[in-house]
N, C-alpha and C positions, 0 to 999 in steps of 0.2 A: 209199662216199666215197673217192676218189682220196689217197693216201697225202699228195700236196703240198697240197691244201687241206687236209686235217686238222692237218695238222703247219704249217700257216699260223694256222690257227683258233688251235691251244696255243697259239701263239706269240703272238697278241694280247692272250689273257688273262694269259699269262707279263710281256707285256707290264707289264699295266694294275697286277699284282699288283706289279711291280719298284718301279713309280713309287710307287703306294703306301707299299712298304714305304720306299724313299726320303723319303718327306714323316713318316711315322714317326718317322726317324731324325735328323731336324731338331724334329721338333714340341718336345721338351725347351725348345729357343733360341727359340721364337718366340711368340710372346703371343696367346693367342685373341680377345683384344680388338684385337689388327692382323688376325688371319686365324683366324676360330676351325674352319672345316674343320679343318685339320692337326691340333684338338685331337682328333678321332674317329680318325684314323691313330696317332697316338700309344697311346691305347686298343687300338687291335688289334693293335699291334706282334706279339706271340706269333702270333695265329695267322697274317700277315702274312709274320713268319719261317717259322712251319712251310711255309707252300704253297710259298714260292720253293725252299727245302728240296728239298719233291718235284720243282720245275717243274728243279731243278739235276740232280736223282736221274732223271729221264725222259731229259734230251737227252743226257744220259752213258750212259743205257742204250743210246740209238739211235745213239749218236755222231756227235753233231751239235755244229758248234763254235756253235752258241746258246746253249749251256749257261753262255758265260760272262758271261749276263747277270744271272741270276740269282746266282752268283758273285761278281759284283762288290758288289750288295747286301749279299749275303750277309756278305761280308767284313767291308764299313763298315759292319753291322749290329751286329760284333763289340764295341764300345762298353759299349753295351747288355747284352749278353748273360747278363752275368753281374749284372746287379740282378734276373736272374729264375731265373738258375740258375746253383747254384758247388758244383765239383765238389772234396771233401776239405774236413776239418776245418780252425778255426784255429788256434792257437798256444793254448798251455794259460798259464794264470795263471801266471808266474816268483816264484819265494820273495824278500821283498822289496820288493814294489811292495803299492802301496794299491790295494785295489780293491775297488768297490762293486757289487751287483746291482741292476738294474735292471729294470724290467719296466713297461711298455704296455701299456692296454686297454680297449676299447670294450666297459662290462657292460652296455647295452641295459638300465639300469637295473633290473640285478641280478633281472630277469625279474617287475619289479612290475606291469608292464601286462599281462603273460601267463600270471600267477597261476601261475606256475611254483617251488614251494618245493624241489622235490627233490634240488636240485642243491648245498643250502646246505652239507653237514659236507662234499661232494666240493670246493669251491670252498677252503676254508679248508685242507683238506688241502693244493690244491694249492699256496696259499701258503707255508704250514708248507713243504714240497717244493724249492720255490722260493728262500724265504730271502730276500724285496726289502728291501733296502733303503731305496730311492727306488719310488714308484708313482706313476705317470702315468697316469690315471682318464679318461674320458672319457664322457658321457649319464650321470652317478653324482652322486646326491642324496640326502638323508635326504628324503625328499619326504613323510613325516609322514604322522600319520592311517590310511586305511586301505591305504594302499601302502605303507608302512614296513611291508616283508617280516621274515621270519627271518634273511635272507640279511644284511641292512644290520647290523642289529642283533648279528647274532655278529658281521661284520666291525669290528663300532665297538666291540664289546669285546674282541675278539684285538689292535686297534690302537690301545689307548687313549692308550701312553704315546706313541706315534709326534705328530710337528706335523704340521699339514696345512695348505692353502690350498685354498680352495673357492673361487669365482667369486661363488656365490649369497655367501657372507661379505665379496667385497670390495666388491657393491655395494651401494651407501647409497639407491639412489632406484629400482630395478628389479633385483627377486630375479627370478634368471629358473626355477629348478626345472631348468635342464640344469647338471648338476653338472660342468664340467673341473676335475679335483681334483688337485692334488699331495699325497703323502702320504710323510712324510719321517721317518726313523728318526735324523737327524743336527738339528741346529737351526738354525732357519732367520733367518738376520740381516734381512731382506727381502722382500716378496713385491708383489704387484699385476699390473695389468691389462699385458699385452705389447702386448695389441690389441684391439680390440672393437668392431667396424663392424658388427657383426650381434649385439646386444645380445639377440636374441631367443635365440640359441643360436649356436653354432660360434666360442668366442670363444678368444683367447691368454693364459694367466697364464703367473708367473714365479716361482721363489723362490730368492732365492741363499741358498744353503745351505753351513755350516759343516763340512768332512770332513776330519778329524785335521789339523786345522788349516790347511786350502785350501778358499780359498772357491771353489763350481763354479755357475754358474747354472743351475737346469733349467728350462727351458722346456716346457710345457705345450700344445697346442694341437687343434683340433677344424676341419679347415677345411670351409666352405659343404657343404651336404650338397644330393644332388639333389632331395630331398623327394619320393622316391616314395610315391604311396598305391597302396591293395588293387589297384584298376583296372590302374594302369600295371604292379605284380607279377604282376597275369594276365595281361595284354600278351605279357608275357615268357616266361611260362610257355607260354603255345600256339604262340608264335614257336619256342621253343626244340625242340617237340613237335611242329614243322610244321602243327598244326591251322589252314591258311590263313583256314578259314571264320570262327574262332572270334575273329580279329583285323582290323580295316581298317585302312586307310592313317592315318587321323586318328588313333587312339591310335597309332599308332607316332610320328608328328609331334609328338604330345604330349610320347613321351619322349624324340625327336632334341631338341626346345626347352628341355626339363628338362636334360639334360644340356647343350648348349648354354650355359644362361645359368649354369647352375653352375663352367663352365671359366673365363667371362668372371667371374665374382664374387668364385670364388677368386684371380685377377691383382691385384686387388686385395691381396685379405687377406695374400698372400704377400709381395707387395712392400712393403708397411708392416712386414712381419713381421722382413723379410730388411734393412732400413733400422733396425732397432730391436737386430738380431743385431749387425750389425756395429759398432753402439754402445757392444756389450757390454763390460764392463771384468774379463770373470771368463771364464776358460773354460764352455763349453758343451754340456749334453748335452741333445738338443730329442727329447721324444716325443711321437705323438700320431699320430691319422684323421686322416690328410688329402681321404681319399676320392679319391683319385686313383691313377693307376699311377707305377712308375716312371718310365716315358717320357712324363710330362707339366710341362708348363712350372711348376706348383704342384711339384712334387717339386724339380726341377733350380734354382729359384729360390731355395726356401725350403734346401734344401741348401748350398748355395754351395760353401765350400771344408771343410766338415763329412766325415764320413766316415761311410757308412752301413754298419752293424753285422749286417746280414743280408751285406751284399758282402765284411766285413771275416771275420766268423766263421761264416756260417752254412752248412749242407751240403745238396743237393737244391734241390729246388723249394721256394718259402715265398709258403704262399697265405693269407692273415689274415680274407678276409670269404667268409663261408660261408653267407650268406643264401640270398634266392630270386635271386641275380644272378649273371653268369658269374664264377665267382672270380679273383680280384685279390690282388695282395700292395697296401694300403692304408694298414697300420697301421704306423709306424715306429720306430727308435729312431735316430738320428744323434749323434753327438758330435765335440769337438772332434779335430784331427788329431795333438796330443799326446797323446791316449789313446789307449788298445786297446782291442776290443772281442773278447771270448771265449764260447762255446757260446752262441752265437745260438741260442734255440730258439721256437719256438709249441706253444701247448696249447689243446685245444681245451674248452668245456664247452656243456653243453646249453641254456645261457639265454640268449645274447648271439648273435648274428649272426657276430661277431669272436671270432678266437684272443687268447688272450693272446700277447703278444710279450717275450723276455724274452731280456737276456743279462749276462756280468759284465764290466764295463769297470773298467782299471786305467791304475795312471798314475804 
């Protein structure tokens, strides 16, 4: 192949990957429900980033002035960047200020469907470790009977004296058994529904909460989940494995339209959410699965002028879902912009899908 066709060829897929990463770098601003394409660029942002990356690292090797296409990308990509990686520690706790631990998590209910018990005195350890004082629970229920593990049950007596708010407790006409749970070491003046358009599961509570004498709101929340089943995880799995044979076009359509209708469903649930934040009369710290990346209009909505506590403290890469899907930073902790946020960390345990998310904010 003749050196000028080749280097025409890169240069189209250089192309195609810029625009991309372009429509990425907007998707945050733009509502899947106007254009839900741009929600799948926003999704690939990372690896989006890395290919321009090399397609910058090639034409600089050849020295070729088309290198500054992907450069330019690159640059306005910069925004971004760091909700997916930040390089150095944050600021340590200053003697003096009030400040609370917090911690986020999605227990895939405490491993009761997976008959998973082993993981019960590691779990509790690592709260002991932890120290929370606020907990932000998400898929977590006393679900009774013969799924009410060992796990639940030490949990509900390490935290007897703690208040909580449970979802299933606030409603009067549909328990639903997906437990979004607050769980609070301070006392709580307040609590109920933030939001609830999907009463089946992925829903919003709240509890304004009592903390040496400041009241803070937390916010609680679970947004639309894509609802994969077994099929669409083997999908994924042969895809990922290149076994072409083993997948057709139609189960992948299956899961371009699952994800799809989960980008449109969450615009919703965010923008109720984010019309309910700014109501608020108390400061706020929002945790919770959103199921989503950074770089998606659910993230950048539901944020607003919040500050997120992996950007603010955390160090490396922070990937929260550890399933059978390409990992994602998912799980959050945000708060308001009069606090601090300190040693952002994740941990991981063998029952859940999700790391724990965890850090101390002061104020």
């Amino acid at each position: 192949m003749r050196p000028g066709l080749f280097f025409w060829i890169v240069f189209t897929f250089n192309l195609i990957t810029a625009i991309a990463l372009g429509m990425a770098i907007l998707a945050p601003y733009i509502s899947p429900k106007s254009f839900w394409p741009i929600a799948f660029m926003g999704l690939a942002f990372p690896v989006l980033l890395f290919l321009n990356v090399l397609f910058f690292l090639f034409w600089s090797f050849v020295l070729d002035k088309r290198f500054w296409l992907s450069l330019f990308v690159l640059f306005l990509s910069l925004v971004h960047v760091p909700k997916f990686f930040r390089i150095g520690k944050g600021s340590e706790v200053t003697s003096g200020t009030h400040s609370i631990n917090v911690l986020s998590f999605n227990t895939h209910y405490m491993g009761a469907f997976d008959r998973k018990d082993q993981d019960t005195s590691f779990f509790i350890n690592k709260l002991r470790e932890i120290q929370p004082d606020i907990m932000c629970l998400q898929e977590f229920a006393n679900l009774g009977g013969s799924f009410e593990k060992p796990m639940f049950r030490q949990f509900f007596k390490e935290y007897k004296h703690y208040k909580t708010v449970n979802a299933d407790g606030l409603s009067q006409t549909y328990p639903t058994g997906y437990g979004v749970c607050i769980v609070s070491k301070y006392p709580i003046l307040k609590s109920g529904y933030l939001e609830q358009l999907n009463q089946s599961a992925n829903i919003t509570v709240f509890a304004d909460v009592l903390i040496d004498g400041k009241t803070i709101r937390i916010v609680n929340t679970h947004l639309k989940s894509i609802v994969f089943e077994k099929q669409d995880y083997k999908t994924v799995e042969y895809i990922s494995k290149a076994e072409s044979k083993a997948y057709g076009w139609m189960n992948i359509k299956r899961i371009l339209s699952k994800l799809k209708n989960a980008f449109i469903l969450r615009c919703t649930q965010v923008e109720t959410i984010r019309e309910k934040l700014n109501d608020s009369p108390y400061p706020i710290i929002l945790c919770g699965d959103f199921n989503d990346s950074p770089t998606s209009y659910a993230y950048q909505t539901i944020k607003g002028n919040l500050l997120d506590a992996f950007v603010e403290s955390g160090e490396g890469t922070s990937t929260t879902y550890i399933g059978n899907m390409p990992s994602f930073r998912i799980d959050y902790i945000l708060h308001d912009p009069s606090f601090k946020s300190h040693q952002y960390k994740t941990h991981a345990l063998n029952f859940s899908d999700h790391k724990i998310v965890s850090c101390t904010i002061s104020y």
